[in-house]
N, C-alpha and C positions, 0 to 999 in steps of 0.2 A: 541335542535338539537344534534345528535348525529355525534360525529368526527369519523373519521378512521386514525387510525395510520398505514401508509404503512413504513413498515420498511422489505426489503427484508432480509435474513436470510438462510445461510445455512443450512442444517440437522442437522450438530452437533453446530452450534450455536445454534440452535432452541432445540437440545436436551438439552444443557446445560445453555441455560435459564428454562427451565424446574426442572430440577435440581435444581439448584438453588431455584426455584420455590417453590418445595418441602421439603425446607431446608437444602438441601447439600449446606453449604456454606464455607467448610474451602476449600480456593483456592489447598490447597496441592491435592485435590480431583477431582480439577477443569481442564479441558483444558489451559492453557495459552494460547493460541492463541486466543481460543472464548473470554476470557474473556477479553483480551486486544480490540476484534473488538464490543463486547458489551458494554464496557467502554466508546468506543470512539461513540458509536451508544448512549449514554447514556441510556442504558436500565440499567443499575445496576448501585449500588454503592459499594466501597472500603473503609472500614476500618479496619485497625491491621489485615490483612490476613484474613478475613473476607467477603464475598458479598453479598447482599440484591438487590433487585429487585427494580428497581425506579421506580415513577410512572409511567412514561412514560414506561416500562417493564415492571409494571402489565398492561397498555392498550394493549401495543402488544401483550402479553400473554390471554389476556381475547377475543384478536380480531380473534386470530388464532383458538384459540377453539370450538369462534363461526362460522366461514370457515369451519370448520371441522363437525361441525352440518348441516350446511347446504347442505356440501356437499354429510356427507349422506342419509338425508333428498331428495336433486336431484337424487338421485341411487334409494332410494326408489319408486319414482315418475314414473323415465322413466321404474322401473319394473314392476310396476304396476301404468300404468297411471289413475286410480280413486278411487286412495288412499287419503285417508282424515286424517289427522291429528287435533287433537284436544285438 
């Protein structure tokens, strides 16, 4: 059974788990603000000025992407409603 991790997230939270995502990890780089409400959201972890993505921040990360599939997968749909995908 598949879980969903609702974890609401600003713009620039959600940008800079991203980031992070992609490997900008040295915090000098990073937002301090995101990074202290990501912390405490436990989407990342913190070591020696360092952040990595915790798991629970790759589920968020991997849930948002799929939202974002589908949403434009729905755009596609209502544009053309007998569009088939396969």
């Amino acid at each position: 059974m598949k879980h969903s991790v609702t974890i609401p997230l600003s713009r620039q939270e959600e940008d800079t788990l991203r980031l992070i995502a992609h490997g900008i990890s040295n915090t000098r780089h990073l937002r301090p603000d995101d990074l202290d409400q990501l912390a405490r959201l436990r989407l990342i972890d913190r070591l020696a000025g360092k952040v990595t993505l915790s798991e629970l921040g790759q589920a968020r990360l991997a849930q948002s992407q799929e939202e974002q599939f589908l949403a434009i997968i729905r755009a596609a749909r209502e544009h053309q409603p007998g569009l088939r995908l396969v």
